[in-house]
C-alpha positions in Angstrom: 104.5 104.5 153.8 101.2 103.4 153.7 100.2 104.1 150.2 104.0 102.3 149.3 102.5 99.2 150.4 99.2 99.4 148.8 101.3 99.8 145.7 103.5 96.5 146.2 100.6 94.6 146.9 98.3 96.0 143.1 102.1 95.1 141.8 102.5 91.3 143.6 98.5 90.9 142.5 99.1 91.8 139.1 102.0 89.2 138.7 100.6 86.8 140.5 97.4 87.2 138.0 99.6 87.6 134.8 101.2 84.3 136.4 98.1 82.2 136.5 97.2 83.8 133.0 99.8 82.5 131.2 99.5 78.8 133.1 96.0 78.6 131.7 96.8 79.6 128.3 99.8 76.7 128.3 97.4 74.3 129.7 94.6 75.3 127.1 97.5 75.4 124.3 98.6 71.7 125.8 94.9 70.4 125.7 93.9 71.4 122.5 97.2 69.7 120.8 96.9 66.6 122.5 93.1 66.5 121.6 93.9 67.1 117.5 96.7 64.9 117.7 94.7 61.9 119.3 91.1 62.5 117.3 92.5 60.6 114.5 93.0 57.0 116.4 89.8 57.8 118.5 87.8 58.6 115.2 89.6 55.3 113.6 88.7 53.2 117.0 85.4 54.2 117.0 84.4 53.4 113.5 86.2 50.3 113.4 84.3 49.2 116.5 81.1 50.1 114.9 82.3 47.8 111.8 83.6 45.2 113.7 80.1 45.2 115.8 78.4 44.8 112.1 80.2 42.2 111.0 81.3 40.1 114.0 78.4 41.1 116.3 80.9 42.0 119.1 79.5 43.1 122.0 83.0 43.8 123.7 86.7 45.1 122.6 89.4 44.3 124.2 92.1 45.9 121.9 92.5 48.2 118.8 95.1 48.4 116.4 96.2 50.4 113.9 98.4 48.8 111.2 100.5 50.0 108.3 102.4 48.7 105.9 101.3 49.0 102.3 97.7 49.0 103.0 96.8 50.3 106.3 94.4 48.2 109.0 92.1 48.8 111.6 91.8 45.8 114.2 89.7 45.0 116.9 89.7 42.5 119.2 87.0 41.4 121.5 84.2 38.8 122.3 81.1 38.3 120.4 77.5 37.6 121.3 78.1 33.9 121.8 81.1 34.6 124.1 83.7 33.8 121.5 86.9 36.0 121.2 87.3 37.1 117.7 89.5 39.3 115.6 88.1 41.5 112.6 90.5 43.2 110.4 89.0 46.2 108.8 91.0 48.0 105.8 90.8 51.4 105.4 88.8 51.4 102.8 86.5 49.8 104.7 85.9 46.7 102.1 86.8 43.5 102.6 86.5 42.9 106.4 88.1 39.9 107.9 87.1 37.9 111.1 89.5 35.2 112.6 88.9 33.3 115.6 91.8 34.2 118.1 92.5 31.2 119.5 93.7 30.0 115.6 96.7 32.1 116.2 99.3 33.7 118.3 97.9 36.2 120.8 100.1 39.3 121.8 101.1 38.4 125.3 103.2 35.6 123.0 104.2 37.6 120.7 106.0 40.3 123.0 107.7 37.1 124.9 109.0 35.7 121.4 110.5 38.8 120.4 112.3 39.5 124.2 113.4 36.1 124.3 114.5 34.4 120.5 115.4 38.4 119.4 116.8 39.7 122.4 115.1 43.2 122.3 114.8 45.0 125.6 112.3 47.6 124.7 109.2 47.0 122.8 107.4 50.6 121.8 104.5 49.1 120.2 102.7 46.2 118.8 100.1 45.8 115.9 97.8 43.4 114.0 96.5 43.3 110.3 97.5 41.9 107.5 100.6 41.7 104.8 100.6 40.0 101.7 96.8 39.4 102.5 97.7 37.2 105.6 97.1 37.7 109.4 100.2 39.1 111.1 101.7 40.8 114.0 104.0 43.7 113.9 106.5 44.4 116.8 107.8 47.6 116.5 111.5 47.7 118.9 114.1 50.4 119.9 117.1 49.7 121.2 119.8 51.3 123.2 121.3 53.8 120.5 117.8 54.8 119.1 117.5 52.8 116.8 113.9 50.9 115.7 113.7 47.4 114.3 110.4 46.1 112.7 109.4 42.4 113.3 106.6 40.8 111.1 105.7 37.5 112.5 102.9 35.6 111.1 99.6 35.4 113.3 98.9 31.3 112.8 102.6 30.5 114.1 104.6 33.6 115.0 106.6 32.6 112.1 109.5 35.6 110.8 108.0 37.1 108.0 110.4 39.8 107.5 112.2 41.9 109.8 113.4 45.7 109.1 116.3 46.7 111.3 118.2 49.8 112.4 115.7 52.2 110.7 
């Protein structure tokens, strides 16, 4: 009877190791996708910060934004060495950076309460700055009840509708 036992308890070991095995490979499996699937934004931040820190001289950054449309943008926001809260517009290409003041426009908080309130749209998934047609503006990216995503362009200056995409 004795040597029964000792065998169920090598066998409830060996599961419970094979157990704990295959949890760590998940969780390894898990990590490494979520690190490859986030080193692109990271990498993106992180050299549009270093940009944005050239040509703006920020010292801080609030928020970072990554824009697309025909051209894609990197934005920071953030405050600069003489307190003031700035946006700089980096393209991808890297040319061409742009610096705005942000009190000359609409700042984000607004934005989100425009869309919920003149648009009606429950759920905002994300928002972003850069620019279209060469001009400052906001994107607010919506989904609503059936799925469904609607794209709002609203100018930076005013939160004027630029365009909006809906149902795609």
């Amino acid at each position: 009877m004795q040597g029964q036992e000792e065998r169920n308890e090598t066998r409830m070991t060996k599961i419970l190791l094979g157990v704990i095995a295959f949890l760590l490979v998940v969780i390894v499996m898990i990590t490494i996708f979520y690190v490859r699937s986030t080193h692109p934004r990271t990498q993106a931040k992180k050299e549009a910060t270093q940009i944005a820190k050239e040509y703006a001289h920020l010292e801080s950054v609030d928020q970072f934004y990554w824009f697309t449309r025909k051209k894609t943008y990197f934005t920071v926001t953030g405050k600069n060495d003489k307190g003031e809260e700035l946006i700089v517009i980096i393209p991808k290409s890297g040319e061409k950076v742009t610096v705005l003041n942000q009190k000359d426009g609409v700042e984000e908080g607004h934005i989100r309460q425009i869309v919920e309130t003149d648009y009606k749209e429950k759920e905002i998934k994300k928002v972003n700055l850069g620019l279209y047609k060469g001009k400052p503006t906001w994107e607010v990216l919506t989904q609503n009840e059936h799925g469904l995503l609607t794209y709002y362009l609203l100018s930076f200056e005013n939160a004027e509708e630029i365009m909006i995409i809906k149902n795609v």
